[in-house]
Steps between C-alpha positions, in 0.01 A plus 500: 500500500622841407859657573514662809726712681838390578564152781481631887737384715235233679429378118892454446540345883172215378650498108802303686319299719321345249796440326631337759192278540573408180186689288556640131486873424172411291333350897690791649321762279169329531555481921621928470227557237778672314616506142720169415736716288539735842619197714735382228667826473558521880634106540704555196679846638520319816727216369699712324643691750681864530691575199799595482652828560691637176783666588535830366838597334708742699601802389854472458745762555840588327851474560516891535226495789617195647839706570296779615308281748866326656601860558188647655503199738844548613415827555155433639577229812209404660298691246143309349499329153230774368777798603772324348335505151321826552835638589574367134185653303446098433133492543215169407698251646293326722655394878587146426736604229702749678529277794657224229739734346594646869548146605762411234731815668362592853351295783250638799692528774446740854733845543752406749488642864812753569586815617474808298847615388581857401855652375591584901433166628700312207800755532506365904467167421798536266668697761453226755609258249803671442605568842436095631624352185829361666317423822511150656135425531579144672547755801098683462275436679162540246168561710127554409152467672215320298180477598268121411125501534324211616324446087834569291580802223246531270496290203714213687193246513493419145589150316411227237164306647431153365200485261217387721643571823365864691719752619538498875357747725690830557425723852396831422580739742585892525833620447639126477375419862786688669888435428826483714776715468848354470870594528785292359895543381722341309866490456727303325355163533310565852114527563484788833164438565191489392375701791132590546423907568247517806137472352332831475854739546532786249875503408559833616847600577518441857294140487736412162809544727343329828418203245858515392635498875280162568595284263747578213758657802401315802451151286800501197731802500624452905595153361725609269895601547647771507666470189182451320343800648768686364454435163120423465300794259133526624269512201110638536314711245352876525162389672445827732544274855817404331702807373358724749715697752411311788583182327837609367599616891415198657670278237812725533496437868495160413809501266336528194569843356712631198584246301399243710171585430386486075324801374251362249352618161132636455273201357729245471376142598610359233850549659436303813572159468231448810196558270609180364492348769144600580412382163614125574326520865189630339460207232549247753248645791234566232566185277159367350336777571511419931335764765555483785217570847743693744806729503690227725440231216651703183763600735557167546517451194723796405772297787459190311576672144822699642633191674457303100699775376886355495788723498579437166223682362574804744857464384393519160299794573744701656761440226271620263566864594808510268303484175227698671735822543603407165160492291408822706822729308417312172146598561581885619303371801147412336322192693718151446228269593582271762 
């Protein structure tokens, strides 16, 4: 028997059967009609197994361009590994290596989600600063709409799975499946609210002030004394149904008007301590990744997460506007986080 060409795939496939049977390579080559020193090549590479990869040394880099690379990435934020080191004229280092040496002084993290600030919106948010820095905020009134979908934020359905187990089953539906809009203040260590804005109403001016009328006036502030009227500031950002004419008439025939009624800084939630609190209602309503199948069962829900929220955590929330005012001047009015 001559050498032939190389084993086929069916020759390898019966080469192991017969092994298995128990036959010798010398029965195996006489059953194939195939060179012995052919099958004892192929069992012999096939017991061996892959070798081993050999690592290739890395090319290393010095002290010099290490500094360059720490300041191009704090210059660079969000910026690829390649563009950092280009950026450097470092060039032949392969990906895995700049990833190590960016992982000893950066880490991957998203850009944070906040409002644009030029030089005229942080010289009025020091101005407003300024002017309510002696203010007694036990005596605001801090308000806010936020709007939950039925699926959650983006992003929220994430967490550590057990090896074996599957991840559940998420809904997939367009624009989250529909949401409901919500309304809510807080002062000094009192929930007002939540209340839930009429499914399908535009906040327009006339419909923001009519929603106002219904529950806020007509549910809380009649309830209150006189004396508390008095002194109560009325808090609510620059959204256009809220700082419109219209809205600033029919609050002033309401009592709220001059300084009854805050005048508020241009991109500035991090200053109201109620985006907190929509923070801790979110994380509870969405916790382990839960959806919800109507608007009446994450509102529900919504009720269920204000009423958990004690008035010790809205007290500590409405203190915090002290250091608030306070990081704003020391920050010349650039964003304070919240």
């Amino acid at each position: 028997m001559g050498q032939k060409k190389d084993l086929t795939g069916s020759e390898k496939s019966k080469i192991v059967r017969y092994l298995a049977e128990g036959c010798s390579s010398l029965k195996i080559a006489k059953l194939l009609k195939r060179d012995h020193r052919t099958i004892k090549r192929f069992i012999q590479n096939s017991q061996q197994g892959r070798k081993k990869r050999v690592e290739k040394p890395r090319r290393k880099i010095t002290a010099h361009e290490l500094r360059k690379v720490k300041r191009a990435a704090a210059k660079m934020p969000l910026a690829t590994s390649l563009a950092i080191f280009q950026s450097c004229n470092i060039t032949g280092v392969p990906k895995s290596t700049r990833c190590a040496i960016l992982r000893d002084m950066a880490k991957v993290r998203k850009a944070e989600r906040r409002p644009p600030l030029n030089k005229t919106h942080k010289l009025k948010r020091q101005d407003w600063a300024k002017k309510y820095v002696k203010t007694d905020f036990s005596k605001v009134l801090w308000t806010d709409e936020m709007r939950v979908s039925l699926d959650g934020p983006d992003g929220w359905a994430r967490g550590w799975i057990g090896k074996g187990q599957r991840a559940p089953v998420r809904l997939r539906r367009q624009q989250g499946g529909g949401g409901v809009l919500v309304w809510a203040g807080i002062i000094k260590d009192e929930l007002v609210g939540p209340f839930w804005v009429e499914d399908g109403v535009k906040l327009n001016s006339q419909s923001y002030c009519q929603f106002l009328e219904d529950t806020f006036f007509k549910q809380w502030y009649r309830k209150k004394s006189a004396s508390f009227k008095k002194n109560m500031i009325f808090m609510q950002d620059n959204a256009p149904s809220h700082a419109s004419k219209y809205s600033t008439t029919w609050l002033a025939r309401k009592g709220i008007k001059e300084e009854k009624l805050m005048t508020w800084p241009p991109c500035s939630p991090d200053l109201n301590p109620i985006e907190n609190l929509w923070s801790i209602i979110k994380c509870e309503i969405y916790k382990e990744g839960k959806q919800y199948t109507s608007l009446n069962s994450v509102w529900e829900a919504v009720v269920a997460a204000a009423r958990n929220v004690d008035g010790e955590q809205i007290k500590t929330l409405t203190e915090s506007m002290d250091g608030r005012l306070l990081s704003v001047l020391a920050k010349k009015g650039g964003y304070i986080g919240r």
